[in-house]
N, CA, C and O atoms as a GROMACS GRO file, in nm:
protein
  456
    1UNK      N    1   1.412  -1.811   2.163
    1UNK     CA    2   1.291  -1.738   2.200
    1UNK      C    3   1.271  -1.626   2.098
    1UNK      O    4   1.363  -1.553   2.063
    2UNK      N    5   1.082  -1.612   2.028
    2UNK     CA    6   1.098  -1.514   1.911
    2UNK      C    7   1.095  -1.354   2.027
    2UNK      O    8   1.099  -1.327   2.148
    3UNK      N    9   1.088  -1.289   1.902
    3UNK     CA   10   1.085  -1.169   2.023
    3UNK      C   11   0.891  -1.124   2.043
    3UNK      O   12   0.856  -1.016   2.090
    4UNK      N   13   0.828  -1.191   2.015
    4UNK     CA   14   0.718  -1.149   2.064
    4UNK      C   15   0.718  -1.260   2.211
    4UNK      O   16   0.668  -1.206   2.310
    5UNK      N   17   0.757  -1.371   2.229
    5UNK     CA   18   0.754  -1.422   2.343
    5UNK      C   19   0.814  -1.362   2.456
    5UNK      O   20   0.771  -1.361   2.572
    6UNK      N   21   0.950  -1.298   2.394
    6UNK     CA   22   1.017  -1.234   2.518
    6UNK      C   23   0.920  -1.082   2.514
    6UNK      O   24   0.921  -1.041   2.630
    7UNK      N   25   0.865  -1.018   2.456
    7UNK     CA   26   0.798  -0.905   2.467
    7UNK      C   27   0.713  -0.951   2.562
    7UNK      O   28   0.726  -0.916   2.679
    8UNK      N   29   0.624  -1.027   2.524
    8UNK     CA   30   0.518  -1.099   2.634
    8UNK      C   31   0.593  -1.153   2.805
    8UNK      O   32   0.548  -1.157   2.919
    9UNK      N   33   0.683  -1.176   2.764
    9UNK     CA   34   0.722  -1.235   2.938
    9UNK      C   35   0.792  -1.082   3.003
    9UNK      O   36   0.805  -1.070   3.125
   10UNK      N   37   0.831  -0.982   2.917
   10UNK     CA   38   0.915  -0.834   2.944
   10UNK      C   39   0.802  -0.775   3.033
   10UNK      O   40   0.819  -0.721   3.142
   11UNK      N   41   0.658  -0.800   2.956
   11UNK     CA   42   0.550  -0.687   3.031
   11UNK      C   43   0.482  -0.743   3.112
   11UNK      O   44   0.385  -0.678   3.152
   12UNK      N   45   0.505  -0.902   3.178
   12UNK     CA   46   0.463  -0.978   3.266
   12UNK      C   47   0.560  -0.948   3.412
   12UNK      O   48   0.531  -0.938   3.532
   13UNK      N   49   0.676  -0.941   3.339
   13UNK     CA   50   0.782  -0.937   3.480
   13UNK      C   51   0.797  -0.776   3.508
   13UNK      O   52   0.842  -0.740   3.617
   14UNK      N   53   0.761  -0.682   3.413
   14UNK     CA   54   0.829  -0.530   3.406
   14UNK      C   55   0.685  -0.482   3.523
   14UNK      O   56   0.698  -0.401   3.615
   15UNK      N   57   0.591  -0.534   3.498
   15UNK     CA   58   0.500  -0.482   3.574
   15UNK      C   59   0.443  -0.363   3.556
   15UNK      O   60   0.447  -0.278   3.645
   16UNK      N   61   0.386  -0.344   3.441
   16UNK     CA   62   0.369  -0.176   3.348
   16UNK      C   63   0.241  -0.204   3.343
   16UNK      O   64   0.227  -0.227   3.223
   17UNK      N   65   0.132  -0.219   3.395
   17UNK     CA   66  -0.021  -0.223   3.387
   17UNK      C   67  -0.055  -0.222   3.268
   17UNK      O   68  -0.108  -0.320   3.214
   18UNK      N   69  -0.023  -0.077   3.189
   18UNK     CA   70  -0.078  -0.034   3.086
   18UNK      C   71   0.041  -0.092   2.933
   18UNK      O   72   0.018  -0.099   2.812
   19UNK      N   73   0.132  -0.115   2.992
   19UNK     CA   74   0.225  -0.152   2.842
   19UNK      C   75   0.180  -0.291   2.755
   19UNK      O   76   0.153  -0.406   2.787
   20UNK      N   77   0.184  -0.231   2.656
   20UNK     CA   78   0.129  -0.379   2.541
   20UNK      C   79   0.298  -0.403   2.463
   20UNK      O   80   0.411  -0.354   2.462
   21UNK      N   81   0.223  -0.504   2.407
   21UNK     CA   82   0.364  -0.522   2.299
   21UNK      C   83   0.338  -0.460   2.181
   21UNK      O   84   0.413  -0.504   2.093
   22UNK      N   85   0.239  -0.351   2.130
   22UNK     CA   86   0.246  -0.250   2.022
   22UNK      C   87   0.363  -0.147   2.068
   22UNK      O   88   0.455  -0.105   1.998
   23UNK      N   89   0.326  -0.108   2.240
   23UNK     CA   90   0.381  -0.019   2.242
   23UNK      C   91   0.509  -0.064   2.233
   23UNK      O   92   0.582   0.004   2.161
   24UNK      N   93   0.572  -0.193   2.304
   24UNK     CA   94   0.716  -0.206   2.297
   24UNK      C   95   0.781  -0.210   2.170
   24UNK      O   96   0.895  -0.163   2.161
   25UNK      N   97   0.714  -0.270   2.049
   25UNK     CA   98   0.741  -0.276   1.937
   25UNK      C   99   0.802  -0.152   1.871
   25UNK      O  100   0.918  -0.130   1.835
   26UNK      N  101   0.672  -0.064   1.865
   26UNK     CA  102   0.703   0.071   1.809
   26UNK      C  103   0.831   0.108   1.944
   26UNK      O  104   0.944   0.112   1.895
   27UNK      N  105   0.830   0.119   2.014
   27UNK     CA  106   0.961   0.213   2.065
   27UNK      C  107   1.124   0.131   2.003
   27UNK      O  108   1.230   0.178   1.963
   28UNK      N  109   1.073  -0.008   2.022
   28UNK     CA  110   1.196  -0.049   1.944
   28UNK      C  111   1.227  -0.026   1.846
   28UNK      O  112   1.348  -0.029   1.830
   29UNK      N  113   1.133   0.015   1.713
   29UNK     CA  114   1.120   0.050   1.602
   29UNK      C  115   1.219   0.200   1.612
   29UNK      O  116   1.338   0.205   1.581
   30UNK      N  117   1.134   0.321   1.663
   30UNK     CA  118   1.175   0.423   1.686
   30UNK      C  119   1.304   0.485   1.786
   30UNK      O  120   1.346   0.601   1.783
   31UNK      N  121   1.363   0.346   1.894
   31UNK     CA  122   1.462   0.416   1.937
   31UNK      C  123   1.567   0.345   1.949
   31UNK      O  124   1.545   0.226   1.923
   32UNK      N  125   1.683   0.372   1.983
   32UNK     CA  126   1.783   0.319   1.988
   32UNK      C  127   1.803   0.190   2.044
   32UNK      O  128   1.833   0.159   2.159
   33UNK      N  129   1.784   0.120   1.947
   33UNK     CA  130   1.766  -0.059   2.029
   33UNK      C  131   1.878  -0.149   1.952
   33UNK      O  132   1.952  -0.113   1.861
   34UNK      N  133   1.872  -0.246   1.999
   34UNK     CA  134   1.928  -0.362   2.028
   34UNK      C  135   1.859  -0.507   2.052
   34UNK      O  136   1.793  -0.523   2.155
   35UNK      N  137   1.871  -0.601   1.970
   35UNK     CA  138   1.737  -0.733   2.033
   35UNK      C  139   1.838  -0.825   1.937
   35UNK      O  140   1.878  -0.820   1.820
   36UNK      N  141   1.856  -0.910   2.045
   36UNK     CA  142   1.908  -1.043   2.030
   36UNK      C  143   1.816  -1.178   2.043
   36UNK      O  144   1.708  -1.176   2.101
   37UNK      N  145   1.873  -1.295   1.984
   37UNK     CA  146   1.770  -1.393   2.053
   37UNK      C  147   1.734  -1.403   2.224
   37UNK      O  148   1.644  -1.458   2.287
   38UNK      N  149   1.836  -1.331   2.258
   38UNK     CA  150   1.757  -1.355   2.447
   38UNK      C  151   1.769  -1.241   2.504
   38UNK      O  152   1.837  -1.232   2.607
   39UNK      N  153   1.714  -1.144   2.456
   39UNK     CA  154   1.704  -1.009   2.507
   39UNK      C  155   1.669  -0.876   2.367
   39UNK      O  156   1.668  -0.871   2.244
   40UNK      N  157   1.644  -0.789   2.481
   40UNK     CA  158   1.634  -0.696   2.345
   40UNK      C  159   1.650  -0.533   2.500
   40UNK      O  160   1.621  -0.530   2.620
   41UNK      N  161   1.703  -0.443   2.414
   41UNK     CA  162   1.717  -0.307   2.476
   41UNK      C  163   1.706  -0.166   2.414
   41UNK      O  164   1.762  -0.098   2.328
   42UNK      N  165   1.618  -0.160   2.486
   42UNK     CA  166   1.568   0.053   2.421
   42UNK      C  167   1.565   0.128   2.492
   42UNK      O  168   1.489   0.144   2.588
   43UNK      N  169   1.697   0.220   2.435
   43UNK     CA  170   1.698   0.376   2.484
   43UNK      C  171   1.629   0.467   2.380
   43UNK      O  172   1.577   0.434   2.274
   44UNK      N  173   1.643   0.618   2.450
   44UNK     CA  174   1.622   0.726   2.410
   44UNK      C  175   1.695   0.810   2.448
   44UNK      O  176   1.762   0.775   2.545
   45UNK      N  177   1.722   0.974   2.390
   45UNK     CA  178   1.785   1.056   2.457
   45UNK      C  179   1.691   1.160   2.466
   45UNK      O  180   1.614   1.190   2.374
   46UNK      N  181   1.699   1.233   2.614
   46UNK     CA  182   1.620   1.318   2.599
   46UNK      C  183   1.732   1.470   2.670
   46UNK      O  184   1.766   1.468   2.788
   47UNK      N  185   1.773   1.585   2.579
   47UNK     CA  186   1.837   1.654   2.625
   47UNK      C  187   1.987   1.576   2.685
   47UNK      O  188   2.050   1.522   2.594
   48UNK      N  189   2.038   1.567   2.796
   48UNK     CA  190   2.153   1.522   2.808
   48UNK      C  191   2.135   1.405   2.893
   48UNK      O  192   2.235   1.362   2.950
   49UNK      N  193   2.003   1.336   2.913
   49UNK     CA  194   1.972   1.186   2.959
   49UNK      C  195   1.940   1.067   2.869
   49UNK      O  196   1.856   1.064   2.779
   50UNK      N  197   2.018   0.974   2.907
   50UNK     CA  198   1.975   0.852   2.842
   50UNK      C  199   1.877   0.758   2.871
   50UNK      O  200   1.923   0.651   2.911
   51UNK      N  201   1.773   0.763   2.864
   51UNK     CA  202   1.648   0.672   2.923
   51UNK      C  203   1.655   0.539   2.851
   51UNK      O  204   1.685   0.532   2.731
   52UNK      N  205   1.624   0.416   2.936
   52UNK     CA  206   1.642   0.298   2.897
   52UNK      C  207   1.489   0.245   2.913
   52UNK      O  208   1.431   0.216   3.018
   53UNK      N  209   1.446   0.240   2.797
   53UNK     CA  210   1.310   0.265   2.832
   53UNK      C  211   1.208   0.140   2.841
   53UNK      O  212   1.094   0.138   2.887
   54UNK      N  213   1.307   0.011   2.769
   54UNK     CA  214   1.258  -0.116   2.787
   54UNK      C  215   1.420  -0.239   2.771
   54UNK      O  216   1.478  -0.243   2.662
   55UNK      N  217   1.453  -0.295   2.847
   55UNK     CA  218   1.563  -0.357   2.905
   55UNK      C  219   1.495  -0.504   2.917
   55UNK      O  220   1.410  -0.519   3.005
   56UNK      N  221   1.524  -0.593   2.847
   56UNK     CA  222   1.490  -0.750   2.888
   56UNK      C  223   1.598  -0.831   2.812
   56UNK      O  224   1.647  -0.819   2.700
   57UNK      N  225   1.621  -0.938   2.936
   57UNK     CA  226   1.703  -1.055   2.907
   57UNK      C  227   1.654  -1.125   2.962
   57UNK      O  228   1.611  -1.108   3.076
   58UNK      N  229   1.643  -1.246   2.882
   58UNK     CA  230   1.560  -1.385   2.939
   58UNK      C  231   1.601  -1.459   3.053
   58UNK      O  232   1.723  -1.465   3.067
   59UNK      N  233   1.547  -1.504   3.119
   59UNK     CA  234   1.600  -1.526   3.242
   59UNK      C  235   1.755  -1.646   3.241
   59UNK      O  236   1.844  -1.620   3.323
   60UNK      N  237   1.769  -1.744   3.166
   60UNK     CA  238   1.842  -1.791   3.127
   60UNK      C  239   2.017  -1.717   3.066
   60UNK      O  240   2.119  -1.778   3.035
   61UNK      N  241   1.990  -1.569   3.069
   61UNK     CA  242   2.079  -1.487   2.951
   61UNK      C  243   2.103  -1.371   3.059
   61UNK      O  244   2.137  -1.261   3.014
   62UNK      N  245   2.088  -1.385   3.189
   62UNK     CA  246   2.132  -1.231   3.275
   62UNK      C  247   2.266  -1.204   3.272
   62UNK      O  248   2.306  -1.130   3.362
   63UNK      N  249   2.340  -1.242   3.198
   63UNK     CA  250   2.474  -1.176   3.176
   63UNK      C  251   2.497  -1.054   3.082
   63UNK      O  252   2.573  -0.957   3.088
   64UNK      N  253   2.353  -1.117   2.949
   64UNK     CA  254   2.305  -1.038   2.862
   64UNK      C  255   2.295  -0.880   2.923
   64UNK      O  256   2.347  -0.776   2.884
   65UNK      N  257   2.216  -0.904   3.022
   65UNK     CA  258   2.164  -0.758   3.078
   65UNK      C  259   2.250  -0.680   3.158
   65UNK      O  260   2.215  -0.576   3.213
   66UNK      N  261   2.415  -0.755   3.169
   66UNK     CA  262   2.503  -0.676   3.250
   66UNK      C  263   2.551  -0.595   3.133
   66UNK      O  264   2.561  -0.472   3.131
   67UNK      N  265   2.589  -0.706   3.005
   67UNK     CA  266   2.609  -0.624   2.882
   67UNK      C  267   2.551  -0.545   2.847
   67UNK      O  268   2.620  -0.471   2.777
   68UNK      N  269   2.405  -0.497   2.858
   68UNK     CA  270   2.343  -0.394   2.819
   68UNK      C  271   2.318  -0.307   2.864
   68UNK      O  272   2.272  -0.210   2.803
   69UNK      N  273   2.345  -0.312   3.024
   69UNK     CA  274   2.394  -0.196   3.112
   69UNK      C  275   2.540  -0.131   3.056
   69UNK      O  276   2.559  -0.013   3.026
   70UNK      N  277   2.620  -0.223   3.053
   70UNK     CA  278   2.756  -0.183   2.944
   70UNK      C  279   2.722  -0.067   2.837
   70UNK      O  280   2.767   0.047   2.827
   71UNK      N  281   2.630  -0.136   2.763
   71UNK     CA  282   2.632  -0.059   2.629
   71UNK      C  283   2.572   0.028   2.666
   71UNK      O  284   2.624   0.125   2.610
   72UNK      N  285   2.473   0.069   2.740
   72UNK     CA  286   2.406   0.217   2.795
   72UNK      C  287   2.522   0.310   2.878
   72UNK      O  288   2.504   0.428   2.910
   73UNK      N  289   2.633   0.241   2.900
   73UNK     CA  290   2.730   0.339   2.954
   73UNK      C  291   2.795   0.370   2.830
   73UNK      O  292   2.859   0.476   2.822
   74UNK      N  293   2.789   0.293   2.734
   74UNK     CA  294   2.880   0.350   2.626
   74UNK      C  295   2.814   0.444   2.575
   74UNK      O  296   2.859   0.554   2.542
   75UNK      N  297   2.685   0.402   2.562
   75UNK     CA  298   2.605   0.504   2.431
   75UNK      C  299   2.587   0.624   2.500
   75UNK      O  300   2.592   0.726   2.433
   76UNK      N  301   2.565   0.634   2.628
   76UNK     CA  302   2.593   0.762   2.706
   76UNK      C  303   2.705   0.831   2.664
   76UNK      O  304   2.671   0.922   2.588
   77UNK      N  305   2.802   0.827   2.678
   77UNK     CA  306   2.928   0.896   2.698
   77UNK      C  307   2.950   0.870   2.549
   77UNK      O  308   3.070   0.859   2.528
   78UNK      N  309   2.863   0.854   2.414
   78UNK     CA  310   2.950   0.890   2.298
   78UNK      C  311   2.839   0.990   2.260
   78UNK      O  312   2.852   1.055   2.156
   79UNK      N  313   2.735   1.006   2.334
   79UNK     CA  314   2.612   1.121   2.278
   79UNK      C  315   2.641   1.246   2.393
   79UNK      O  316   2.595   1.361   2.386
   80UNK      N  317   2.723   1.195   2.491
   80UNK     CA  318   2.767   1.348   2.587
   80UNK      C  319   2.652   1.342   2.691
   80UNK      O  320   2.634   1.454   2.740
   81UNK      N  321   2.550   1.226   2.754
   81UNK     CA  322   2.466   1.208   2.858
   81UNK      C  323   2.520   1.220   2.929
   81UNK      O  324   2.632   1.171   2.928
   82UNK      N  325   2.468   1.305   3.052
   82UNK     CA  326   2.502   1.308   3.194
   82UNK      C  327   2.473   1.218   3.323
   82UNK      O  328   2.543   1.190   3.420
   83UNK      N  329   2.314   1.178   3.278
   83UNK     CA  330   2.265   1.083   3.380
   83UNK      C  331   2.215   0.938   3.251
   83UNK      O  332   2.174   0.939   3.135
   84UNK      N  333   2.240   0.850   3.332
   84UNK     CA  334   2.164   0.715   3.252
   84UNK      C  335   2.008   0.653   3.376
   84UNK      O  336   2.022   0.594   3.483
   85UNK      N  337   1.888   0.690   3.314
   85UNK     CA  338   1.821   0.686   3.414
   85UNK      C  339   1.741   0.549   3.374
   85UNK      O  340   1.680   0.560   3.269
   86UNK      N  341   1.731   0.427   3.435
   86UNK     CA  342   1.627   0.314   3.416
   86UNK      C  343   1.498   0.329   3.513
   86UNK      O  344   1.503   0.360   3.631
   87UNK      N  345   1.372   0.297   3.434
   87UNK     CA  346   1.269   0.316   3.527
   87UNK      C  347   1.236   0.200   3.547
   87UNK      O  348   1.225   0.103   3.472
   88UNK      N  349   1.211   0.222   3.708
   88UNK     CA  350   1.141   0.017   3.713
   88UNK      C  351   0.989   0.035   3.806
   88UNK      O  352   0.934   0.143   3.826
   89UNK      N  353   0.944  -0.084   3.849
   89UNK     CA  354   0.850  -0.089   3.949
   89UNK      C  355   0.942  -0.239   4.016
   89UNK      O  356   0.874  -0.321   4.077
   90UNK      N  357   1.050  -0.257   4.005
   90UNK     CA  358   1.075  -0.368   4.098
   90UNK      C  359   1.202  -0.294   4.164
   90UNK      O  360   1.313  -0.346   4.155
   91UNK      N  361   1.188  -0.202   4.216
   91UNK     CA  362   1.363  -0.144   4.259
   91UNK      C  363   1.461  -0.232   4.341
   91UNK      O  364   1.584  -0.236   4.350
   92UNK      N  365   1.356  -0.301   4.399
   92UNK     CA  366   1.472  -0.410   4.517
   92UNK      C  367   1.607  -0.509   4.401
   92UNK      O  368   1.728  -0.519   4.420
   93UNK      N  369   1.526  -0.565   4.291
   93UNK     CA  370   1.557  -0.595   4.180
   93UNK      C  371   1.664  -0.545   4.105
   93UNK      O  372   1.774  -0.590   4.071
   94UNK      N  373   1.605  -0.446   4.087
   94UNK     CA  374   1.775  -0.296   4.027
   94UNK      C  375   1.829  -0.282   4.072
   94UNK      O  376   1.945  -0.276   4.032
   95UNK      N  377   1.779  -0.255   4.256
   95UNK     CA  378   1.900  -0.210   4.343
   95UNK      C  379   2.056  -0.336   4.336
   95UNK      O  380   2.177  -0.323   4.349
   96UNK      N  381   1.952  -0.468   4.304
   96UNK     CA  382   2.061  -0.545   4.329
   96UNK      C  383   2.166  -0.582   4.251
   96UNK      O  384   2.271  -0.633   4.291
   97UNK      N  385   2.122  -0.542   4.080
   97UNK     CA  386   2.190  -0.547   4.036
   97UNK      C  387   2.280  -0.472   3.959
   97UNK      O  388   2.382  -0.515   3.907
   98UNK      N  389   2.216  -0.305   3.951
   98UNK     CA  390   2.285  -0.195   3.923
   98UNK      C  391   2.351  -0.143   3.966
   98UNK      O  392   2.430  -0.060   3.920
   99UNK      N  393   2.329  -0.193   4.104
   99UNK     CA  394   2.365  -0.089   4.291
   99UNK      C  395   2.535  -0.114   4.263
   99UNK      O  396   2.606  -0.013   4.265
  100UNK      N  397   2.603  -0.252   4.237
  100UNK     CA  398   2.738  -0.295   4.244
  100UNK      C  399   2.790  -0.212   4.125
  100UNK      O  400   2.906  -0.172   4.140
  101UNK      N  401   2.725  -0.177   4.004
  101UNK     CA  402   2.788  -0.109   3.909
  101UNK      C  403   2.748   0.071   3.922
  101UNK      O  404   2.750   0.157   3.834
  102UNK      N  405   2.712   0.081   4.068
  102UNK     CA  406   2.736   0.276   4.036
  102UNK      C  407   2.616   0.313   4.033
  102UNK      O  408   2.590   0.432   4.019
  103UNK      N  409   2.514   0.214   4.046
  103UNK     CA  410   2.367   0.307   4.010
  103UNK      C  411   2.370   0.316   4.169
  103UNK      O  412   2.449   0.275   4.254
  104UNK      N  413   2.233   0.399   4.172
  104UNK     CA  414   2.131   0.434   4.325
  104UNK      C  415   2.007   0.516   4.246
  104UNK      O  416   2.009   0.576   4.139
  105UNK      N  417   1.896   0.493   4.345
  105UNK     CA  418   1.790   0.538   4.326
  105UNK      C  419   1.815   0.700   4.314
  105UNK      O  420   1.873   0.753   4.408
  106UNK      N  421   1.770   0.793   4.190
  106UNK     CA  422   1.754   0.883   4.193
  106UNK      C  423   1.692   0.993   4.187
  106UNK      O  424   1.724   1.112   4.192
  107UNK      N  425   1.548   0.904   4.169
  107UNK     CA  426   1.414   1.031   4.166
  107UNK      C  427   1.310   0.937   4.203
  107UNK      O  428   1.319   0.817   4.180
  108UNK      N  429   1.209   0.993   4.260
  108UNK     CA  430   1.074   0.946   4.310
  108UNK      C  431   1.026   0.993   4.193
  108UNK      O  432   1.045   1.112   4.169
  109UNK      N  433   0.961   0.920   4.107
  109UNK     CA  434   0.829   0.967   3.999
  109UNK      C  435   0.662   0.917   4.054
  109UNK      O  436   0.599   0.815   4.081
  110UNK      N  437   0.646   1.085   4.046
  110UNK     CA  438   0.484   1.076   4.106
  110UNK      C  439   0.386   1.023   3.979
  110UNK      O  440   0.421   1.071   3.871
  111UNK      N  441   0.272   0.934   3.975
  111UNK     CA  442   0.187   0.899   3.862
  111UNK      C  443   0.048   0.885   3.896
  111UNK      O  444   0.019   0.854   4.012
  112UNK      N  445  -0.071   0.910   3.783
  112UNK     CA  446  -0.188   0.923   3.840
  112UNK      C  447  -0.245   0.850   3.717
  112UNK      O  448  -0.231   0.900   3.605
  113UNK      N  449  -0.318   0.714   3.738
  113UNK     CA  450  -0.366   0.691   3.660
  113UNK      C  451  -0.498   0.725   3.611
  113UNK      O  452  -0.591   0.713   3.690
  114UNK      N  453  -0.528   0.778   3.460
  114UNK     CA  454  -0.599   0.886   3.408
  114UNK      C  455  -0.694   0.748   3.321
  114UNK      O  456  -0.787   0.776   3.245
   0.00000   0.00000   0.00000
């Protein structure tokens, strides 16, 4: 799979109204990523959080995405992050599969579309 296909199926399943694949592009460009043939992953740091700001593994490759929860614990703890925060719109989804490795829901984010 090229990575514009998996970009295209990332903002179909991520459920981001407004996200294109310019924007995913450029953040991959600009942040700390990772993209394999069946997945690709972007953080950022902001102050002492690690934001994971686009996370996809093809559905075929979800082992991929346990590994890349992995590597967001690593890259945390070698930049000195305190929290590793993923944003979703599918939480039942996260809950199920972050919940066994230590995550929980930790902030309500309020949004207004402008």
């Amino acid at each position: 799979m090229n990575l514009d296909t998996m970009i295209s199926d990332y903002i179909k399943r991520a459920r981001f109204e407004h996200c294109t694949a310019d924007m995913v592009k450029k953040d991959i460009a600009e942040g700390i990523s990772i993209v394999t043939d069946d997945g690709f992953l972007v953080m950022n740091i902001f102050d002492n959080e690690l934001h994971v700001v686009h996370c996809y593994a093809k559905p075929a490759a979800q082992t991929l995405f346990k590994d890349f929860v992995t590597i967001t614990d690593l890259t945390a703890k070698r930049f000195g992050c305190k929290v590793i925060l993923f944003t979703t719109r599918r939480p039942k989804a996260f809950e199920k599969v972050l919940g066994p490795q230590g995550y929980s829901p930790y902030a309500i984010v309020f949004a207004k579309q402008v």
